[in-house]
KOLNU-826457 format. One record per residue (C-alpha): x, y, z. Coordinates in steps of 0.001 Angstrom, whole numbers, padded with zeros to 6 digits, always signed. Example, Ala and Ser with C-alpha at 12.3 -4.5 7.8 and 13.67 -1.06 7.14 Angstrom:
2
+012300-004500+007800+013670-001060+007140
***
This chain:
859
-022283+005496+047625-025920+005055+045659-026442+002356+043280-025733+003106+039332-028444+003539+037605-028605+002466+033919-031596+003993+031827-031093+002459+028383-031045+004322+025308-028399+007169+024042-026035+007503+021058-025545+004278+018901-022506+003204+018253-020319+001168+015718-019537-001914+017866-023057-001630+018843-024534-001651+015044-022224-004814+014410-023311-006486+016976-027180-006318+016207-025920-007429+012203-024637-010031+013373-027644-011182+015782-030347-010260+013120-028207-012677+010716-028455-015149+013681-032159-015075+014984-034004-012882+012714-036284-010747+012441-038937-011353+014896-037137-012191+017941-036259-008558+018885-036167-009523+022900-033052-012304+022524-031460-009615+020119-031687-007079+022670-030141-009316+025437-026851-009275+023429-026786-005218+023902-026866-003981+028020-027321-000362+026896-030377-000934+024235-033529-002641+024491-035672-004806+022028-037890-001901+020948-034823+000444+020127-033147-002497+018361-036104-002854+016236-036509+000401+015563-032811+001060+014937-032811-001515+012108-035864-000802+010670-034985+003090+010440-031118+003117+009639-029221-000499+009446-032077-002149+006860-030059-002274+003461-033596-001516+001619-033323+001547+003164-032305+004853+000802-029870+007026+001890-029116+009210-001133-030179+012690-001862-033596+013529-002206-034068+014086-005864-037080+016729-007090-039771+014080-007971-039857+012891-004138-039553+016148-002635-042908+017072-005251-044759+013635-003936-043487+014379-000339-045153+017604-000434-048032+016594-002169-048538+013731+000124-048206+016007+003197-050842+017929+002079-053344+015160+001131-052552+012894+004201-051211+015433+007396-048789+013680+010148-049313+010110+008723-045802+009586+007566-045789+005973+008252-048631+005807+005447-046720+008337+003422-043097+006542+003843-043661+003502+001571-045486+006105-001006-042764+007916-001400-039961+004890-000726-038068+006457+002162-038737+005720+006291-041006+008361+008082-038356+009979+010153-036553+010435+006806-039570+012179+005367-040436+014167+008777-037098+015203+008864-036929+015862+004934-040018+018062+005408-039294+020399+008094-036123+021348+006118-038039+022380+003093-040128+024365+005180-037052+026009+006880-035587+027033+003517-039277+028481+001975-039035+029967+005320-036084+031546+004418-036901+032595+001036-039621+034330+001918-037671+036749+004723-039736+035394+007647-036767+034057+009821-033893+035898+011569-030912+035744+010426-029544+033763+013549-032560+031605+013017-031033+031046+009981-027443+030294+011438-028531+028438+013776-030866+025012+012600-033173+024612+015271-033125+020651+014814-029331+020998+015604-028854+019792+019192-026936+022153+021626-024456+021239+024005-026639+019306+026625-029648+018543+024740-030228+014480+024272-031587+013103+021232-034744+012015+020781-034494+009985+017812-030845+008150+018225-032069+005591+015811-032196+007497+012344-028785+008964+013073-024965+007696+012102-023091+005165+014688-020943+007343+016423-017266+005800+016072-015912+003606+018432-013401+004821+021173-009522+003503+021105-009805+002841+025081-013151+000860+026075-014899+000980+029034-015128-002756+031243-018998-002760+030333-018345-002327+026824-015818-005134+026410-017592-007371+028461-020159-006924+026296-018354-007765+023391-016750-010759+024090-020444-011958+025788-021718-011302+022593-019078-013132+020576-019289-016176+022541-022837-016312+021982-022783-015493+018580-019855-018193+017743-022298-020775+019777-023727-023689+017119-023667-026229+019918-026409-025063+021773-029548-027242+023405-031259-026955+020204-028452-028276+017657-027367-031002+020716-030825-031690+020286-031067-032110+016882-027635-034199+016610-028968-036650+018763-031836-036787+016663-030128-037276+013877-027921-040182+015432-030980-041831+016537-032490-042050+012880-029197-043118+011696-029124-045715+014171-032878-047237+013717-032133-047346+009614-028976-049311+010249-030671-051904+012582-033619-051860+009944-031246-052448+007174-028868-055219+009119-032370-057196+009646-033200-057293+006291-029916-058517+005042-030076-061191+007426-033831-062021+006469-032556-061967+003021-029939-064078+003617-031890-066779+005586-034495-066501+002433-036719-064088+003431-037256-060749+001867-039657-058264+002819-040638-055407+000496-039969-052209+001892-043749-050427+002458-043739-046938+001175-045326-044360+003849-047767-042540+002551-046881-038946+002847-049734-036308+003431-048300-033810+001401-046094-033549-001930-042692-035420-001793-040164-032927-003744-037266-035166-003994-039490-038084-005990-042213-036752-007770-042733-033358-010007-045553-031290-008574-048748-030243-010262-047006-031661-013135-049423-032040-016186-048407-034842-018858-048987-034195-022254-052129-035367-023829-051529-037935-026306-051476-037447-029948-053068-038542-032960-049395-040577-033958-048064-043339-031705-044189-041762-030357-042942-045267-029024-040261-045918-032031-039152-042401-032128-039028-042577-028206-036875-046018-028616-034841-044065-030781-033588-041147-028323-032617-043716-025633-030871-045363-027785-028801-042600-029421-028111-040965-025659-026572-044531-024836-024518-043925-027614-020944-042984-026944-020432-041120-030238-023753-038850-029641-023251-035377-027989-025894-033438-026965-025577-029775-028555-025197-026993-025699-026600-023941-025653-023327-021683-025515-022854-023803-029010-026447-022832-030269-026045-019164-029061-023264-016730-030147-020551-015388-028357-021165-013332-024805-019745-009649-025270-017853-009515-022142-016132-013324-023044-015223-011759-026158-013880-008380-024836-011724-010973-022413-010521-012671-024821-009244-009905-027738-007530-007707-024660-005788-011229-023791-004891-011738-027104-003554-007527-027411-001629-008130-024337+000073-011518-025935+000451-009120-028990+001995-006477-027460+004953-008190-025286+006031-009974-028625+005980-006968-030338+008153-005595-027102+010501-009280-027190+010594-009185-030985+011191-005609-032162+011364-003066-029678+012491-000272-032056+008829-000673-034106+006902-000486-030352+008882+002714-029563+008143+004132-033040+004632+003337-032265+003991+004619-028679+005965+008066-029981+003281+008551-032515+000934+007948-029690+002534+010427-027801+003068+012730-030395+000899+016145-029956+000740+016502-033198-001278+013906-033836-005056+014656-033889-007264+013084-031375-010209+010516-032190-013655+012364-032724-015907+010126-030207-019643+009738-030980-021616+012711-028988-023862+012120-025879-027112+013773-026605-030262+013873-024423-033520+012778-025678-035365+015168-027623-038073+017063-025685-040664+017831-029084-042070+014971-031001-042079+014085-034413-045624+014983-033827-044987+018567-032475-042628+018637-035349-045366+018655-037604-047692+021130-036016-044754+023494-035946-044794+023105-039593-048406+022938-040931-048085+026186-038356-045756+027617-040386-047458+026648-043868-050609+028293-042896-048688+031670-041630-046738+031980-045186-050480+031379-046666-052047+033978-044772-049181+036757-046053-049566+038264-049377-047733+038214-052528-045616+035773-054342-042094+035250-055619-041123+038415-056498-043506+040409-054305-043032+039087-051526-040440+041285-050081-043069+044378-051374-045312+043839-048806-044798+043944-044470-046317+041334-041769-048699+042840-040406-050033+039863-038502-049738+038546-034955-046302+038171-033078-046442+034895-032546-043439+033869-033621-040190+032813-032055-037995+035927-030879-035234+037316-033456-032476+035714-031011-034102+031915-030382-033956+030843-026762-034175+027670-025464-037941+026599-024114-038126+025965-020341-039437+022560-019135-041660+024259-016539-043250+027643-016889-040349+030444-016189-040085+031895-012352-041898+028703-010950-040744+026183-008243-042997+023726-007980-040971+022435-004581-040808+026048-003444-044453+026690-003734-045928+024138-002305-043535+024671+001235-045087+027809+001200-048460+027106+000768-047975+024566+004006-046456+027006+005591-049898+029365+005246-052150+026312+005962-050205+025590+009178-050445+029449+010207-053879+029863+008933-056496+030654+011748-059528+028659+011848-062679+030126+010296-064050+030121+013615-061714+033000+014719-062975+035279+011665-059526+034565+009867-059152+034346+005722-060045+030982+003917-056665+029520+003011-057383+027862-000368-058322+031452-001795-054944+032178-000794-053083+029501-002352-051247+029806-005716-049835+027137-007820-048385+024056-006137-049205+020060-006476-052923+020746-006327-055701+018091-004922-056644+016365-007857-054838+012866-005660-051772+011340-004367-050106+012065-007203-048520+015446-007590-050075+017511-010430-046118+017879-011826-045857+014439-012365-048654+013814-013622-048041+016303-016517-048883+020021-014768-045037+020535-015312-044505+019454-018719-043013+021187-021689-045353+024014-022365-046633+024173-026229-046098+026740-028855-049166+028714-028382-049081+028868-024444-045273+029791-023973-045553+033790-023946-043231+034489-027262-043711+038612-026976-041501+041144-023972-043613+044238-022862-042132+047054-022995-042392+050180-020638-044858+051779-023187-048190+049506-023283-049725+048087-026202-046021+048597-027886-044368+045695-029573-040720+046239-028332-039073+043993-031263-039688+044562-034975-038382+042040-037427-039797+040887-041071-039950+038543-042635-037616+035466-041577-034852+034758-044214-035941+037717-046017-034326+041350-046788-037658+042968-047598-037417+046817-048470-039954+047548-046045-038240+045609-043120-035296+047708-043747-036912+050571-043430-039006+050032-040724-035709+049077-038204-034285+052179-039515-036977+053952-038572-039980+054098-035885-043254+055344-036095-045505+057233-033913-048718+056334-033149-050141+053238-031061-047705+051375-032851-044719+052866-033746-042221+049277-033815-044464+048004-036602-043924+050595-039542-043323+047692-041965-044041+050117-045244-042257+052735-043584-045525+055110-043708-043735+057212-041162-041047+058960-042141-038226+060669-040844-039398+064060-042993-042026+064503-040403-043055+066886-037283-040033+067740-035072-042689+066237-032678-042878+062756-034068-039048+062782-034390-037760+063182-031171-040698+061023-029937-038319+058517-032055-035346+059426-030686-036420+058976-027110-038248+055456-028066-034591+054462-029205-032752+055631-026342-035517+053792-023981-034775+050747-026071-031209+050466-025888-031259+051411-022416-033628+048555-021288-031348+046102-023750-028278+047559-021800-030091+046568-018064-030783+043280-019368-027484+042886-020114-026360+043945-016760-028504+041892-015235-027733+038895-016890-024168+039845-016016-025139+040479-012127-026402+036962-011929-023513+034896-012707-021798+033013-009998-018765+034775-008121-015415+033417-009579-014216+030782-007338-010369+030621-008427-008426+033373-010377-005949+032704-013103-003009+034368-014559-002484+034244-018409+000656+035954-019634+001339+035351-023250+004654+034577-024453+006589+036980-026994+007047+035363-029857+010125+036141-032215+010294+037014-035281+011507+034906-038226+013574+036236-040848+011020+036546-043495+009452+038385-041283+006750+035620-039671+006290+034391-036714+006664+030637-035138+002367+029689-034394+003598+026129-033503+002186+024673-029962+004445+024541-027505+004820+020427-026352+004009+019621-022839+006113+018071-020395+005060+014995-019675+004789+014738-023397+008670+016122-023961+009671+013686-021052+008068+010328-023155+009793+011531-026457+013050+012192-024388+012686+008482-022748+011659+006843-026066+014817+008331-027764+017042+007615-025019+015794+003896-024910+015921+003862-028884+020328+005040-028571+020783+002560-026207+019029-000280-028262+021367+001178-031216+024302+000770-028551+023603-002663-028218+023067-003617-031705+026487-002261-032443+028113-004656-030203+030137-007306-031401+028363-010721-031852+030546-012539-028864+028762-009927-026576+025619-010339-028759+025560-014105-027576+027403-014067-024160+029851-015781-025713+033510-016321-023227+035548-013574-023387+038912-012769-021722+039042-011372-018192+042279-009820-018367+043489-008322-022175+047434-008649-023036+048713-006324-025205+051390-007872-026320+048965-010594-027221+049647-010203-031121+053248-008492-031078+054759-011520-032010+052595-012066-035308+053110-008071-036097+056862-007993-035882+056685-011252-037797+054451-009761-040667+056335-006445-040533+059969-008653-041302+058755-010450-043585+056753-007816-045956+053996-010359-046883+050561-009229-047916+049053-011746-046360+051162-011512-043397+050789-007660-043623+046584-008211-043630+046761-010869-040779+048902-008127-038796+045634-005361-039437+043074-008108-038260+044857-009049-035270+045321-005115-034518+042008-004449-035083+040731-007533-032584+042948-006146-030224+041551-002697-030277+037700-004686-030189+038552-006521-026954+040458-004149-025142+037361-001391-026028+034672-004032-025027+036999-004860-021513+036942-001245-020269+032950-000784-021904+031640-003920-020934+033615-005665-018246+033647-009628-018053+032266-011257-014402+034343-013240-012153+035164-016908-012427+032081-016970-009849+029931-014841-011069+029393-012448-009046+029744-008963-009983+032004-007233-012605+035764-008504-012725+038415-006283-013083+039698-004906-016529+042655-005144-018329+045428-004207-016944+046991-000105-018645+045567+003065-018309+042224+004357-019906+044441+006709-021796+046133+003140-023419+042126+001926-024374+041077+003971-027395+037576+004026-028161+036647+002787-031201+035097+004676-033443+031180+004939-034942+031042+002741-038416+028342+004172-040416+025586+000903-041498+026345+001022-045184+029830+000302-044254+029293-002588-042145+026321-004110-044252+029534-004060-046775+032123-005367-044430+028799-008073-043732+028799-008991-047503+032485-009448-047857+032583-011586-045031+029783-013733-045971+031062-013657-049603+034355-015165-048285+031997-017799-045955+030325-019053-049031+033784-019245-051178+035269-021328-047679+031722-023771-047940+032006-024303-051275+035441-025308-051097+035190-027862-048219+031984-029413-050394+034498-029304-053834+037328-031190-051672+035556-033530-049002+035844-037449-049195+038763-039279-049937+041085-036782-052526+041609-034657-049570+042694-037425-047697+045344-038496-050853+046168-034840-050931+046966-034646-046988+049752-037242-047505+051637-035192-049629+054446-032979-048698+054676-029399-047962+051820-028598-050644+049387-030993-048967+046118-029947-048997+046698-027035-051695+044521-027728-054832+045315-025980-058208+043750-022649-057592+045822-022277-054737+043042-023037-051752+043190-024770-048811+041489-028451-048194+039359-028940-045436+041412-031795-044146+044619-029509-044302+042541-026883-042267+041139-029133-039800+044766-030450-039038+046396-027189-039382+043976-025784-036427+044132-029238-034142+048150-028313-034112+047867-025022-033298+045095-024987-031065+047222-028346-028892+050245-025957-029011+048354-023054-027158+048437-023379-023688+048188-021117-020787+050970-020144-018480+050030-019292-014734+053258-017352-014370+053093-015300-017207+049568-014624-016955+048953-014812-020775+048589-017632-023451+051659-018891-025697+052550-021992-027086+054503-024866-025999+056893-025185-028402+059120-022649-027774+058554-022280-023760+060598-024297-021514+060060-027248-019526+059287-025604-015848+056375-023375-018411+054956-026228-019988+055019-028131-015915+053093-025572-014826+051317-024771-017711+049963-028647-017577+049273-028209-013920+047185-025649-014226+045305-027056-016588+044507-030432-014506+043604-027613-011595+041129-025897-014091+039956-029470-015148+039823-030732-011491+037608-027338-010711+035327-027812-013372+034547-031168-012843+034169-030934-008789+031391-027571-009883+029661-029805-012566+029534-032180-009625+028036-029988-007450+025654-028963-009790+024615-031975-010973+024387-033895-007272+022080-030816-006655+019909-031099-009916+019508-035145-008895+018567-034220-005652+016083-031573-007193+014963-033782-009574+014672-036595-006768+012467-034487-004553+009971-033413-007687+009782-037044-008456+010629-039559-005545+006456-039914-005623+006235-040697-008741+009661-043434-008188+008031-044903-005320+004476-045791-007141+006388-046612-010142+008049-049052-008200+004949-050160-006436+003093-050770-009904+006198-052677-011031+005716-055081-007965+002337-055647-008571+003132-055839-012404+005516-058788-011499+003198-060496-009076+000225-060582-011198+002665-061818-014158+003959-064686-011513-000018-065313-010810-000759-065463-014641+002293-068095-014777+000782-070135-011809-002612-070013-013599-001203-070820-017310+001013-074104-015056-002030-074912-013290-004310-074512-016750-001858-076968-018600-001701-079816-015889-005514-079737-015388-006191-080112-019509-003145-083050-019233-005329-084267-016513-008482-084079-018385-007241-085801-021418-005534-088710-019564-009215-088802-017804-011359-089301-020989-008250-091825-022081-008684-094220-019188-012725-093490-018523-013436-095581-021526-011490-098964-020387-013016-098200-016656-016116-098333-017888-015971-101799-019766-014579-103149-016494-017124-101761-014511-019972-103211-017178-018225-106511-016603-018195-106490-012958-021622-105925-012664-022195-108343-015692-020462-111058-013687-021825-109784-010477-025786-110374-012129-024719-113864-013519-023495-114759-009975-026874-113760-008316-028779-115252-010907-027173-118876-010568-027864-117875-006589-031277-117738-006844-031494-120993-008962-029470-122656-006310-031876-120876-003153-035059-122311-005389-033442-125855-005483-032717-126106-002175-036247-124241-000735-037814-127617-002701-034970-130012-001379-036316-128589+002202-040078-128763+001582-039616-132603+000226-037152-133418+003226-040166-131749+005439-042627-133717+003795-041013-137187+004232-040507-136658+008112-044328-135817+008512-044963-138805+007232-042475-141914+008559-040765-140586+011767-042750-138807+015206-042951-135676+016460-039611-135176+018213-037900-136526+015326-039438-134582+012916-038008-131834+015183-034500-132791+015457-034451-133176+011777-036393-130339+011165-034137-127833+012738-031120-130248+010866-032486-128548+007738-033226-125363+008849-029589-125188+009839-028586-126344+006463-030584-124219+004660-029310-121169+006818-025607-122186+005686-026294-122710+002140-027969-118887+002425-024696-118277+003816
***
């Protein structure tokens, strides 16, 4: 088996363009060799050049617009095979342009006939099957394959780890840099604290820095030169008003108006807010208004037009018509005679049917030109060989005036009045193949002379209509066959312009409806709505009828009021046979209500079912057959607005008699017998009312057995058991789900706030010790003022004893000293008197007799 050899180069490919991103991120652009050491299949020359020619974001990758392809050209010819002097001329990388420019010359190539037609099939840059690229690095990263060789994923995860690496031998290095600074300004800093604090301080020496220090001083900053007027006060002034608390500095968002996109922000915030009020609020108004958006009747917004920039001048403008003035000088006649005469002057005017003027002179192609002329200079033969001089050869093109193309630098500009060719020629020479008069005009002569041509050199220009049809048989059919040429050539324009539109790319089918007739005889012209437009109405009204539905409900619906599960009915039957035996009006009109409720619930029940006890779901209706619930029928508005006005009529008459009958007479009246609570017009007292429904409404009860309400006075003793039971179970059930609910709302509410409990309670402990400090203090305050006023009390008596201790203690020394001076003579006499009677050694004896006296009388 030989050894593998592995020649570096090929294809690129995604993983491998990622990776040298990421590494050019990482060590930049000059160290090409440690990029290439993260790729085993590239080296640092192709990973230059593969950046520098595809993966560079400056580099341009759009289509090559006309100006470039002009300066490409141009530059080609000026500067031959130095694309990498041409590149940043024309602001694209030299392969680009190489490339760029051997596909022009292909298609002028092509143009002109000179390739094959499998030349032309086949692009001879196109590799074949086989064939290796020579230039890998200005093509697209071939994608990456689903199952990776072992190279290739060793590769990758190499360069990952490499890539993730920040803890190399240069950052360890660094870091332990770092620490060591750290550590030398903490021992500097811990030895002047304790210098400081054994009362030394040492002034910290500023190094002198060799160049500018950025964080501490401005550079080349250049102070103001001072004024004629000293600026201390008004200096004095601004520090002290920024110190101020109630100065605010005015900001420039303040000082400048409003930023367009903040204020587009903020109306289509405020249109949304708008708009899902409108939809909360009234719905009906925002479904009017989106139909007559939606309506296709309605006629769209005009928008301003888009318009190009105008290619003449103000100034051309004005040629044009001083142009114009001196033309209309130059013709004859006046008013009324000028329509006598014909224009016999120059045709240079505009054509009878105006055409647009062509920004570059017509059947010209700058980019085509020059490809050709490059191609004859590259097959030219040297003079040398005897072969034609290319430049006589040459037509058109970008010229060699300099690096700029002669197009751009105004060769291709909008040509002017008098150079763009305003005449056709026709087959005959020295013919003018259109004849037209005077502009605006309906001269005599004009007419004539389109009716008519003449013969001679010019026969188009008869503008007196000196030739006329009366003439030689000659002259006439010369005429005839001038005309026929004419509209001939007109008709092979035509056809040509016809031959050179593009081929239809789709076909379409129109077939037109058949329209009916009306009655009167006319015919429907109206537009036919489109689907999507027919679909929104549709929706709009279907949402509109079912917001009508629900505003028809009743109002216990309307506000989710309780309702009964299960309907009886035989709810009522009771108060209807009652009414019915009795033949009361009243009676008679309660019986209709209660009818009419009954119908209400039992239509709501099967339309609108009430939910469980739980919750969950729809409960079951009322017991019967669908056939028993009738549907109630639609109530026009004007009769429920009524039925409205009656009732709130009544309301008002009910008010106003609870305010006419509150207080204490209703309370004298509700003593009374039978007619308690019945005033003079017949009404009833609030206090009547209010006791009237607390009876009734203790009375009603519900019994489990029959499955329906009653009351308790006429059921029997096992109803009203278990009527009372089943209450307490209701009760009991109520309570132990309020419970629930409630344990589970503390325990919510526990978990949103048990932080703010717990430092609650933590500031209320350290309320209440600083509080039992501030006691302390105050306790501790008052004994140490008792102190110091007991203090200055007694200071004033310890003083006077203290002045007479030491006045006694100086009186006692000073009858001391008197007594010391007494007796220092008593011993000097007693000295002198043994000198003179007694000897030596009884001088002695008596002499230290006295000294021993004297030493206790010291004592």
């Amino acid at each position: 088996m030989g050894i593998r050899i592995m020649v570096k180069g090929g294809v690129w490919k995604n993983s491998e363009d990622e990776i040298l991103k990421a590494a050019v991120m990482k060590y930049g652009l000059n160290q090409w060799p440690r990029v290439a050491s993260l790729l085993n299949r590239k080296s640092a020359a192709q990973c230059k050049a593969r950046w520098y020619e595809w993966l560079d974001p400056s580099i341009k990758k759009t289509e090559w617009t006309r100006e470039e392809e002009e300066k490409l050209l141009h530059l080609a010819k000026i500067l031959p095979a130095q694309w990498r002097t041409i590149a940043p001329i024309v602001g694209r990388t030299p392969a680009q342009c190489l490339e760029h420019y051997e596909r022009l010359l292909d298609a002028a190539q092509q143009k002109t006939g000179d390739m094959d037609a499998g030349e032309i099939k086949d692009d001879p840059r196109k590799l074949r099957p086989g064939e290796i690229d020579t230039a890998p690095e200005t093509k697209p990263a071939r994608p990456d394959p689903i199952d990776m060789d072992e190279d290739e994923k060793e590769m990758l995860s190499e360069a990952r780890a490499r890539l993730a690496n920040t803890k190399g031998k240069k950052a360890k290095r660094k870091a332990r840099e770092k620490m060591l600074m750290e550590a030398k300004r903490l021992a500097s800093l811990q030895k002047r604290r304790e210098l400081k604090a054994a009362g030394l301080e040492l002034k910290m020496r500023e190094k002198k820095r060799k160049y500018i220090d950025y964080g501490r001083e401005i550079p080349f900053q250049r102070t103001a030169p001072a004024g004629f007027y000293a600026t201390g006060a008004e200096k004095l002034e601004g520090e002290k008003q920024a110190l101020d608390p109630r100065f605010e500095a005015l900001r420039v968002d303040k000082m400048e108006d409003e930023r367009r996109d903040e204020e587009e922000s903020r109306l289509r915030n405020q249109d949304k807010k708008r708009h899902k009020k409108l939809v909360q609020e009234n719905l009906p108004q925002m479904v009017q208004a989106l139909n007559q958006l939606n309506d296709p009747a309605s006629i769209r917004r005009r928008v301003p037009l888009s318009l190009p920039a105008p290619q003449v001048t103000d100034r051309d403008l004005e040629e044009i018509v001083k142009v114009g003035a001196q033309a209309a000088a130059v013709g004859g006649g006046e008013g009324a005679t000028a329509g006598l005469l014909g224009d016999y002057r120059d045709r240079t005017t505009p054509l009878a049917t105006p055409m647009r003027t062509p920004s570059t002179a017509p059947g010209q192609d700058v980019v085509m030109q020059e490809a050709r002329n490059l191609l004859a200079m590259r097959a030219a033969e040297t003079p040398l060989q005897g072969g034609e001089a290319v430049m006589s050869r040459l037509e058109g093109g970008t010229g060699f005036e300099g690096h700029q193309p002669r197009s751009l630098g105004g060769g291709g500009m909008t040509p002017g009045g008098g150079m763009t060719p305003m005449t056709a020629r026709s087959e005959e020479g020295g013919r003018t193949p259109l004849s037209s008069g005077r502009l605006g005009g309906s001269s005599v002569a004009s007419t004539k002379s389109r009716a008519h041509a003449a013969g001679g050199a010019t026969p188009m220009r008869d503008e007196l209509g000196l030739n006329q049809m009366g003439g030689s048989e000659e002259q006439q059919q010369l005429m005839v066959m001038s005309e026929k040429r004419r509209q001939k050539a007109l008709r092979a324009q035509l056809a040509e312009g016809l031959r050179r539109l593009p081929e239809a790319q789709y076909t379409y089918e129109i077939s037109v409806p058949t329209m009916e007739e009306e009655e009167d005889g006319g015919t429907d012209v109206g537009k036919e709505e489109d689907a999507a437009d027919r679909d929104a109405r549709m929706a709009a009204k279907k949402v509109a009828a079912e917001e009508a539905e629900l505003a028809r409900r009743s109002t216990v619906l309307k506000r989710g009021l309780p309702r009964p599960r299960i309907v009886d009915p035989d709810m009522f039957a009771s108060r209807v046979r009652a009414a019915t035996a009795e033949a009361d009006e009243i009676a008679a009109a309660d019986a209709m209500v209660q009818q009419e409720l009954l119908a209400v619930l039992r239509a709501e029940a099967a339309k609108y079912p009430a939910k469980e006890a739980g919750g969950k779901g729809k409960g079951r209706s009322s017991k019967g057959t669908d056939g028993d619930r009738g549907v109630l029928p639609v109530m026009p508005p004007q009769m429920l607005s009524t039925a409205r006005d009656l009732v709130a009529e009544e309301a008002a008459k009910l008010r106003k008699a609870v305010d006419s009958f509150g207080g204490e007479g209703g309370g004298e009246e509700s003593g009374k017998g039978e007619g308690a609570g019945v005033d003079s017009q017949g009404d009833m007292c609030p206090v009547a009312l209010e006791r009237d429904w607390l009876k009734g409404y203790n009375d009603l009860a519900y019994f489990p057995g029959r499955q329906a309400f009653g009351r308790l006075t006429g059921a029997s003793k096992q109803d009203r058991l278990t009527a009372v039971v089943h209450e307490f179970n209701t009760l009991a059930g109520h309570v132990e789900k309020v419970g629930k609910k409630a344990s589970k709302l503390d325990a919510r509410l526990n978990l949103a706030t048990g932080g703010y409990v717990k430092r609650a309670t933590a500031l209320l402990h350290g309320v209440s010790e600083a509080l039992d400090q501030i006691d302390e203090m105050r306790l501790e305050v008052r004994c140490f003022r008792r102190l110091k006023a007991m203090e200055e009390k007694a200071l004033v008596t310890r003083v006077a004893e203290v002045n007479a201790q030491a006045d006694s203690v100086a009186k006692r020394e000073e009858q001391l000293q008197l007594s010391y001076v007494e007796l220092l003579d008593e011993r000097d006499r007693l000295f002198g008197v043994l000198h003179g009677h007694e000897g030596e050694e009884d001088r002695g004896e008596e002499h230290n007799g006295l000294n021993g006296k004297v030493t206790v009388a010291e004592e």
